[in-house]
C-alpha positions in Angstrom: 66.2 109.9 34.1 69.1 108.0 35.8 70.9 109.7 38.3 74.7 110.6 38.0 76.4 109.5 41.0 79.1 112.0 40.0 76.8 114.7 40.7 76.5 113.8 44.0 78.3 115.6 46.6 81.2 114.3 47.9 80.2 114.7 51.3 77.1 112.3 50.3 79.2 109.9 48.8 82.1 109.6 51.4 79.1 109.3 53.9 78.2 106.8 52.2 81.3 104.6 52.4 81.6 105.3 55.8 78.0 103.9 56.5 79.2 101.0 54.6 82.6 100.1 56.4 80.8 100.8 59.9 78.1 98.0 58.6 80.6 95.5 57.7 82.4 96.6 61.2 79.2 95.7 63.0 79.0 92.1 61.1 82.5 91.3 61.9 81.8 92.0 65.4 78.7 90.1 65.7 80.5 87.2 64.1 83.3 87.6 66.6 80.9 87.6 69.3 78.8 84.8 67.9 81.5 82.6 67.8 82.9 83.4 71.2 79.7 82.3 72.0 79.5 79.1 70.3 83.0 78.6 71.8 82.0 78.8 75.6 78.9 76.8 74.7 80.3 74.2 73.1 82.9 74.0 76.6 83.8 71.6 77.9 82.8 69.2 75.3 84.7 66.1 77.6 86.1 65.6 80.8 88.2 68.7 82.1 91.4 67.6 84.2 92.2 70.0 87.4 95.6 69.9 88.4 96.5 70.5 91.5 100.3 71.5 91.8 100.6 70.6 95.8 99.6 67.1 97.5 96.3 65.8 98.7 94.6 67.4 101.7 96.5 70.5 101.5 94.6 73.6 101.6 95.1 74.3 97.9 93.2 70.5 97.6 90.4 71.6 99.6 89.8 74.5 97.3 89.9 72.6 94.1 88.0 70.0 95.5 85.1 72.6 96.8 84.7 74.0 93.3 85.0 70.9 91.2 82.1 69.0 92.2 80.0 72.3 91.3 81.5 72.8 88.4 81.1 69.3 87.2 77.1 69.2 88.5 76.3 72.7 86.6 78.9 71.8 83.5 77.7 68.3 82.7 80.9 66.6 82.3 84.1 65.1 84.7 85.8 68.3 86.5 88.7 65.2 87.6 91.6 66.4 90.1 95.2 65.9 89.3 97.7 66.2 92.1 101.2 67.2 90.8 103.2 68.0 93.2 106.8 69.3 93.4 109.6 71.9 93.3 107.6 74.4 95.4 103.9 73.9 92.9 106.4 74.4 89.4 106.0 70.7 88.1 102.0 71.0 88.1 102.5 74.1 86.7 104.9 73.2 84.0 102.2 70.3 83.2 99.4 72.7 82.4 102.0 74.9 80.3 102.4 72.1 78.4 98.6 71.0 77.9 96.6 71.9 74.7 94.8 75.1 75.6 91.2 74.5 75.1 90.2 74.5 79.0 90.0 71.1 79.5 93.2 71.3 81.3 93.3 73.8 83.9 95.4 74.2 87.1 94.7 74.9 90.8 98.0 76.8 92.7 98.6 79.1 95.5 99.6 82.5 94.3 103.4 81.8 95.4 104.1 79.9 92.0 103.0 82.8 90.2 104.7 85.5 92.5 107.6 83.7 94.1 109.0 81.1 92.2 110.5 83.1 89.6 112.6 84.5 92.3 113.8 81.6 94.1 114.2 79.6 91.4 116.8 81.1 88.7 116.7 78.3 86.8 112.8 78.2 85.8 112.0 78.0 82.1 108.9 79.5 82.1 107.0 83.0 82.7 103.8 82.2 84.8 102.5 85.5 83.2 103.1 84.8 79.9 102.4 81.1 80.0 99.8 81.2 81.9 96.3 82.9 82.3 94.7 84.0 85.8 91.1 82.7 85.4 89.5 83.1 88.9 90.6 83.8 92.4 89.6 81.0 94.4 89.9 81.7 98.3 92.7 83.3 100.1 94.2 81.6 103.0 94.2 83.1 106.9 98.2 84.1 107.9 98.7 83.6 111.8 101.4 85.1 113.8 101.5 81.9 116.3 104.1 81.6 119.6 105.6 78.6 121.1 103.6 77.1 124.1 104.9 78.5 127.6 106.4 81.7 125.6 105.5 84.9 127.5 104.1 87.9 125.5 100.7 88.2 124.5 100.8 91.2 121.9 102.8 92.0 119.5 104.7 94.8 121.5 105.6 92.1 124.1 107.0 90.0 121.6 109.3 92.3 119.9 110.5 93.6 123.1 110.6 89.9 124.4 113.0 89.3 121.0 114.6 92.5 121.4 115.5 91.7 125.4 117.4 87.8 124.6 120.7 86.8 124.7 120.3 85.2 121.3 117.7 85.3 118.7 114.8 83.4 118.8 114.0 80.7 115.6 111.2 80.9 113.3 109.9 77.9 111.3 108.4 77.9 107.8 107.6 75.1 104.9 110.8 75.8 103.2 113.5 78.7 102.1 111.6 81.3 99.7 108.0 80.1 100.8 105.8 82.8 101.9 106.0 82.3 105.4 109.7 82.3 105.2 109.3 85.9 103.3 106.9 87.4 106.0 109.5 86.5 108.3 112.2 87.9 106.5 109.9 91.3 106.1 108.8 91.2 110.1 112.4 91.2 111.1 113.1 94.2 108.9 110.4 96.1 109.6 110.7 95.2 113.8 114.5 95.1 113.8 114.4 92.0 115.8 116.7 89.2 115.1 115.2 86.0 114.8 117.5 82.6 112.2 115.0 80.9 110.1 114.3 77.4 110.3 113.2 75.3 107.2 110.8 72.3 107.0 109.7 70.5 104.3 106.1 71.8 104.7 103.7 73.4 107.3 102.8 70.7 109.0 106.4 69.1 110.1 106.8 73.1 110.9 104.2 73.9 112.9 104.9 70.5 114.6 108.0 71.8 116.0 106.6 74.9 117.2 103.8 72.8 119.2 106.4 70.8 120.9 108.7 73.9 121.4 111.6 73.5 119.8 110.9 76.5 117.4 109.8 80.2 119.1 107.0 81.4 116.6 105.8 80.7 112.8 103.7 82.8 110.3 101.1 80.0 110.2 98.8 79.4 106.9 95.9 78.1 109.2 97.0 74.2 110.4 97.6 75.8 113.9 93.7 77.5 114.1 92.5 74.0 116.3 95.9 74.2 118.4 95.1 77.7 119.0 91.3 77.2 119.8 92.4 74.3 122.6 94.9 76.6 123.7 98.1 74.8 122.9 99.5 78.0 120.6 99.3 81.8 121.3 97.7 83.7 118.4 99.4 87.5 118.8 98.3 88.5 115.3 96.7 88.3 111.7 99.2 88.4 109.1 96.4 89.7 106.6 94.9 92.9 105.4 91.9 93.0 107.7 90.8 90.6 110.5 89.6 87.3 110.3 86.0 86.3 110.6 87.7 83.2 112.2 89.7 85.4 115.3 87.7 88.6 115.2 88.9 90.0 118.4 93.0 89.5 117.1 94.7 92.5 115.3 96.3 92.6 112.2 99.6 93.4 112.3 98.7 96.6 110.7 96.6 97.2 113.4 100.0 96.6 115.4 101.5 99.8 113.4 103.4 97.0 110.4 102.2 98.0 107.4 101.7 95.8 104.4 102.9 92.8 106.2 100.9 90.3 104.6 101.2 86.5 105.1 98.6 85.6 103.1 98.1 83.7 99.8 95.3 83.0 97.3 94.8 79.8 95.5 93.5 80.3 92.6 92.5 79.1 89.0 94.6 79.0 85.8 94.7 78.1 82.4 97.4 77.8 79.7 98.4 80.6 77.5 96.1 80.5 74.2 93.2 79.3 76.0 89.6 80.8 74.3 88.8 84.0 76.1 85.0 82.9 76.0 86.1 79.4 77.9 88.1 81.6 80.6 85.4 84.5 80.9 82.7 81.4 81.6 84.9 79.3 83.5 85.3 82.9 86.0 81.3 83.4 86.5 80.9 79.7 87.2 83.7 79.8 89.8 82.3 82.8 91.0 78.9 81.6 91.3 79.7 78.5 93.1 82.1 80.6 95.6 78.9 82.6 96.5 76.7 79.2 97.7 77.2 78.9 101.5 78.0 75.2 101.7 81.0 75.9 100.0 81.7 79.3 101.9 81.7 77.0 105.2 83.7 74.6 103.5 86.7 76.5 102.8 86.0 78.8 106.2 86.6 75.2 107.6 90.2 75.2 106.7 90.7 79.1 107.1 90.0 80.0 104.3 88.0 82.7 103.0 86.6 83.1 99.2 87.6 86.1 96.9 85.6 86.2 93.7 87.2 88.4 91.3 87.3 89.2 87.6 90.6 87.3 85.5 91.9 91.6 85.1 91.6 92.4 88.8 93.4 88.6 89.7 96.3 89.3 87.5 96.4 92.6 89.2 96.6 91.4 92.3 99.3 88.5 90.9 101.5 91.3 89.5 101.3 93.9 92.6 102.1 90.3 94.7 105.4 89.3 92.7 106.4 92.7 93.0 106.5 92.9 96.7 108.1 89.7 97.1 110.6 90.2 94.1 111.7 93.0 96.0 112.1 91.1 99.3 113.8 88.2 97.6 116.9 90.5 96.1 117.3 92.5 99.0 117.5 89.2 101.2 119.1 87.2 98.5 117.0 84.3 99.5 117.0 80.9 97.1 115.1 77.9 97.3 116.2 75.0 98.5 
């Protein structure tokens, strides 16, 4: 006899629909996921172009270089580095912006583009968390509280007595106005209430330079002064990061020193433009974070003070957002522009 279906309860019957819709649910999902896997497998399909928004031999170059010859030995094809430097890291970054986002075009920048130069420079045109994607965290760089030679404290508390006790206030050098170092001078002054006029270079090196012939009293240092330090030509009083360095073990943080979130510090990391595959950026992360795990590399970037921070793309922009906060915050209160 053939069975009414309008018999059937209507419990049965929506339970049936349900079953139905959460089926079909199920095979859209798996054909999401299947092609976010043919997507990451079929990456990179040619050569992938790494640019590099800062100049060769920089610290930010080391990285990139450290990671692309991995990458292009476990990936198969060209992982080529672009430098593009300019206007503080913005025209690299504004090259990748531009780039067709299928991950062969990828950048390599210190934080600071991302968390500083929307700041300092009012006239940008682009959002580096909109236009941008945080793929990995590469290494973070050491931040060294460093003292011209023949200058006579040897802690912290000397110095900012030292400051406290002159006539007039002592200089401080940095890469340029709105640069981090210039920041975590701007922040150390507030938080020690010593005076202390900025000097700006165009980069660390002609920077440090001065303070090594002593025409500049002190510098928050991104790790060019660590053999100047070691031959005892520079006084190290402190780290500028969130714990000590494996580098200067036996030197205290300044939050050791009782100056809290003072931190000089800055990550260069990877990025890719906005619309990129999330299967390409998820892969692109565990094969960044693989290679920053083998110890070659580790000792390549400790080289250059330098320390690697694998992290997840969600924790990076975390760590972006909490970054461009801080400084944002120091930037309008010191009404500091670039340059």
């Amino acid at each position: 006899m053939k069975r009414d279906s309008r018999a059937e309860p209507r419990s049965t019957r929506r339970s049936a629909l349900v079953l139905g819709l959460q089926g079909a649910g199920w095979l859209a999902c798996l054909s999401v996921g299947s092609a976010h896997a043919q997507t990451a497998a079929a990456w990179p399909s040619k050569p992938v172009t790494i640019v590099v928004n800062v100049a060769p031999g920089s610290s930010v170059d080391v990285v990139a270089r450290a990671v692309a010859a991995p990458l292009q030995e476990a990936l198969g094809h060209a992982f080529v580095i672009d430098n593009r430097s300019g206007v503080a890291g913005n025209i690299g970054a504004e090259a990748v912006i531009k780039a067709v986002p299928d991950g062969h075009t990828l950048l390599v920048s210190p934080a600071s583009t991302m968390t500083v130069n929307p700041f300092v420079y009012p006239q940008m045109k682009w959002d580096p968390f909109k236009d941008l994607i945080p793929v990995a965290a590469g290494a973070r760089t050491i931040a060294l509280l460093v003292t011209r030679p023949g200058l006579g404290p040897n802690t912290v508390e000397e110095f900012i007595a030292f400051a406290k006790a002159q006539a007039t206030p002592l200089t401080y050098a940095s890469p340029g106005s709105g640069s981090v170092p210039h920041l975590a001078g701007e922040i150390f002054k507030a938080q020690t209430g010593i005076a202390a006029t900025h000097v700006p270079y165009r980069g660390a090196a002609p920077a440090l330079q001065d303070v090594l012939a002593g025409m500049v009293d002190f510098v928050f240092d991104p790790g060019l002064a660590i053999p100047h330090i070691r031959a005892g030509k520079l006084k190290l009083l402190a780290v500028a990061m969130p714990k000590r360095s494996v580098l200067f073990p036996n030197t205290p943080t300044l939050d050791e020193a009782g100056y809290k979130g003072l931190d000089a510090s800055t990550i260069h990391g990877f990025f890719a433009p906005a619309g990129t595959p999330a299967a390409v950026v998820t892969r692109l992360n565990a094969e960044v974070n693989r290679i920053l795990a083998q110890p070659a590399v580790r000792e390549q970037l400790m080289s250059i003070g330098a320390e690697p921070v694998p992290m997840s793309p969600a924790q990076y922009r975390t760590l972006l957002e909490a970054e461009a906060k801080r400084y944002g915050a120091v930037v309008k209160e010191r009404r500091i522009n670039a340059d």
